[in-house]
N, C-alpha and C positions, 0 to 999 in steps of 0.2 A: 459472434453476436451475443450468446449466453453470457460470455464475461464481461463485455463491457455493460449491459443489464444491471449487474451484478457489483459492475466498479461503479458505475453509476449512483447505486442504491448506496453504497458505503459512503461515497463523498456525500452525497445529500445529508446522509446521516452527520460525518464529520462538522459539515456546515452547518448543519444544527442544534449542533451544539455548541460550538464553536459562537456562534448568535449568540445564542440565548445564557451563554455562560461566563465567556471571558471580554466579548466585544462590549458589555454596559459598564464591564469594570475600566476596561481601560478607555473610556466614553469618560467618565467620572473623575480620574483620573488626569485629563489632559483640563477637564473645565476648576479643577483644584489647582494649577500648577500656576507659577507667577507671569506675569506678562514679558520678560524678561528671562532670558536664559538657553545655554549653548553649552555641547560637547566639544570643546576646543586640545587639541594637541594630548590627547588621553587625560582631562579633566574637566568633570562637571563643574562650569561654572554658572551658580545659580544666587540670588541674593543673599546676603547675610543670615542666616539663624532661619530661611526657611527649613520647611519640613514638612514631608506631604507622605498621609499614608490612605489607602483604599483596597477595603475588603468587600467582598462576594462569597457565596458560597464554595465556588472553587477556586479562587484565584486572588492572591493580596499580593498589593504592590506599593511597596514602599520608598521614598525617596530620599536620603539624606546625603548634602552634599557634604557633611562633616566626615562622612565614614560611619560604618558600621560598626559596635563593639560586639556583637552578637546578633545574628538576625531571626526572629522570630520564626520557626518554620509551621504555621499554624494553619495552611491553605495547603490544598493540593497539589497547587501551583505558586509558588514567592516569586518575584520578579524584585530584589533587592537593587536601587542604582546607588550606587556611594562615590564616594571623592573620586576615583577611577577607574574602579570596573564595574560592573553586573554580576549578582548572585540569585546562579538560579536553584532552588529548594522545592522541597514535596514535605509534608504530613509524613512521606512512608521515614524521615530521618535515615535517608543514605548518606547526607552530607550535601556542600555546596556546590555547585558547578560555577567556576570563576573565571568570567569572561571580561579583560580588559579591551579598556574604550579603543579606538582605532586611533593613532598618533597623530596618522596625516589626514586628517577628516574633521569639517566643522559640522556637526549636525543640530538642527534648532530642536529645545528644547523649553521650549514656552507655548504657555496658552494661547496666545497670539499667532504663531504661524501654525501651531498642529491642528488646536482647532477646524480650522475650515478646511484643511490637507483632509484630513480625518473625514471630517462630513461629510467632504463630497466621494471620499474613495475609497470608506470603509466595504460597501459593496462591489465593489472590483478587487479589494482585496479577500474576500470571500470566496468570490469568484475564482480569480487565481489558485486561491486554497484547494476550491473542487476541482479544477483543473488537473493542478499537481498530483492530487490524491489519484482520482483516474490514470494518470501518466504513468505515476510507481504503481499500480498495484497491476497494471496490464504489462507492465516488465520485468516482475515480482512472480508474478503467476508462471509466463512462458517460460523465466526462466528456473521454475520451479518443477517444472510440468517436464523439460528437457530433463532433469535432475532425476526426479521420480519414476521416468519413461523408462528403465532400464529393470527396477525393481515391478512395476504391471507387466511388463513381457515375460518373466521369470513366473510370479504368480500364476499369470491368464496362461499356463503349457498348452501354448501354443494356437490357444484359444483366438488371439487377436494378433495384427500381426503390428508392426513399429509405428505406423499413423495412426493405427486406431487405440495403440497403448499412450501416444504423449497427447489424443484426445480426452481418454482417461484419468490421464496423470494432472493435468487442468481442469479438467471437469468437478475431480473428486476436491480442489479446494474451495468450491465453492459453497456447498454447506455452513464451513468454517466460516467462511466471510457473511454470511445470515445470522449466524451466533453473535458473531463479532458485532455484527450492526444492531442486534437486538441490546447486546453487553450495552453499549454506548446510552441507546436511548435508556436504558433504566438507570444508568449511571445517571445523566440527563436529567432523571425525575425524581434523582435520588433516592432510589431502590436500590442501590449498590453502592458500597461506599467504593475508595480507591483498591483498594486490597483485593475485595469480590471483582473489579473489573479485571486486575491482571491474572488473575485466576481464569476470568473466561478468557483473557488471551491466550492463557498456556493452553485452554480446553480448547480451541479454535484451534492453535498451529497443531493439535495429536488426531486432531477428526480427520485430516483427510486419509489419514492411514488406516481408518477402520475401510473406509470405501477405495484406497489403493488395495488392501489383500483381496476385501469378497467380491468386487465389482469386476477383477478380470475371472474369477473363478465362475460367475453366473454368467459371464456373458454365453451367448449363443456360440456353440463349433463352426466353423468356416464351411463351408459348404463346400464340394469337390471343384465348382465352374466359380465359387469367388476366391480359390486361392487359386487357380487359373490367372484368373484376372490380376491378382494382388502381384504374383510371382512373373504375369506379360510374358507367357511360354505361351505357344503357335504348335500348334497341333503339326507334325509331320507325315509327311504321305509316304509308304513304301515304294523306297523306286521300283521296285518291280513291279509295282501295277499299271508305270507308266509305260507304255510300249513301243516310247522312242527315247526312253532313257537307255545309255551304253548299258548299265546291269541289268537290262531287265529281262525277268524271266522267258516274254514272249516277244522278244527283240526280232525273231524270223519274219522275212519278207510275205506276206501272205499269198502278192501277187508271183513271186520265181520261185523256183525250184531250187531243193536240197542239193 
């Protein structure tokens, strides 16, 4: 219940930004584009000698169906379309990621059909987003948590026992994912540029391992009657105290004679 809390808080987060940063560029973006035009057979075909370009604070998207000679990488995000494929860029200058159009696929690509596609389903497409996000990060964590479970039982000697270690081993990445969600919103309010945010990402994935070493070392010792429990061993009775078991001590008939 703590996690999904927690997965909850991040997509919000995600979605929020995601709003208020790249959804008005690319809102902008479709009401700039010609009435006219389609991704045919791996080729932008769009009128003659257009050219469409749209900046925001994190995000520029450019269109040219002539092709690209160089793409400006001045956004945090570039979303580059040219003659036939997508260029996708960052500010940080690692290079291009070159994603060609789909062969067997017609997709519209005019102001005409995406407009109203867009307006009515931009928030379902949000939605989805926060979906998603919840999805991975509740499959990300358990399967993180299994990963980690092995190094808390080592730590905690002996202190906790294997449920209560991959409770730990989940628990402890949740910190990280509050950093994480704070990262985002200042990034958001532009209190951090791109650089300080992947920074707090590295600082998010090294935090759960301060609380993987000291959180099995502080937890509480097992009590004698809850490792009883944990280990479901049943106390056994000496057969010799029972006096109609074959061993026992006082097996003699009380009522006959020796």
């Amino acid at each position: 219940m703590v996690e999904l809390v927690f997965a909850l808080m991040v997509a919000a987060t995600v979605v929020w930004f995601v709003q208020q940063a790249w959804v008005p560029v690319i809102g902008k973006t479709i009401k700039q584009m010609p009435p006219t035009g389609e991704i045919r057979g791996g080729r932008l075909d769009w009128p003659s000698g257009t050219v469409l370009q749209q900046a925001g604070p994190f995000m520029r998207i450019a269109v040219r169906p002539g092709g690209f000679t160089n793409v400006e990488e001045s956004a945090d995000l570039v979303l580059a379309f040219g003659s036939s494929d997508l260029r996708i860029g960052s500010s940080l200058g690692l290079g291009l990621l070159t994603l060609p159009y789909p062969m067997g696929w017609i997709l519209s690509f005019n102001k005409t059909e995406l407009e109203p596609w867009w307006g009515a389903r931009s928030h379902m497409v949000l939605a989805a987003l926060g979906l998603l996000v919840v999805l991975a990060l509740q499959f990300v964590w358990s399967a993180l948590g299994l990963l980690y479970m092995l190094p808390v039982k080592i730590f905690s000697v002996s202190r906790v026992d294997w449920v209560g270690a991959i409770k730990i081993a989940i628990a402890a990445q949740m910190p990280g994912a509050l950093v994480m969600s704070v990262g985002i919103v200042l990034y958001g309010l532009k209190q951090l540029d791109l650089v300080a945010l992947l920074v707090v990402w590295g600082v998010h994935l090294a935090f759960p391992w301060m609380y993987l070493m000291f959180s099995p070392i502080l937890a509480p010792k097992q009590t004698k009657s809850q490792k009883a429990r944990s280990k479901k061993t049943q106390v056994k009775r000496d057969p010799g105290d029972n006096p109609f078991h074959h061993t026992s001590r006082n097996s003699g008939n009380p009522f006959g004679s020796d």
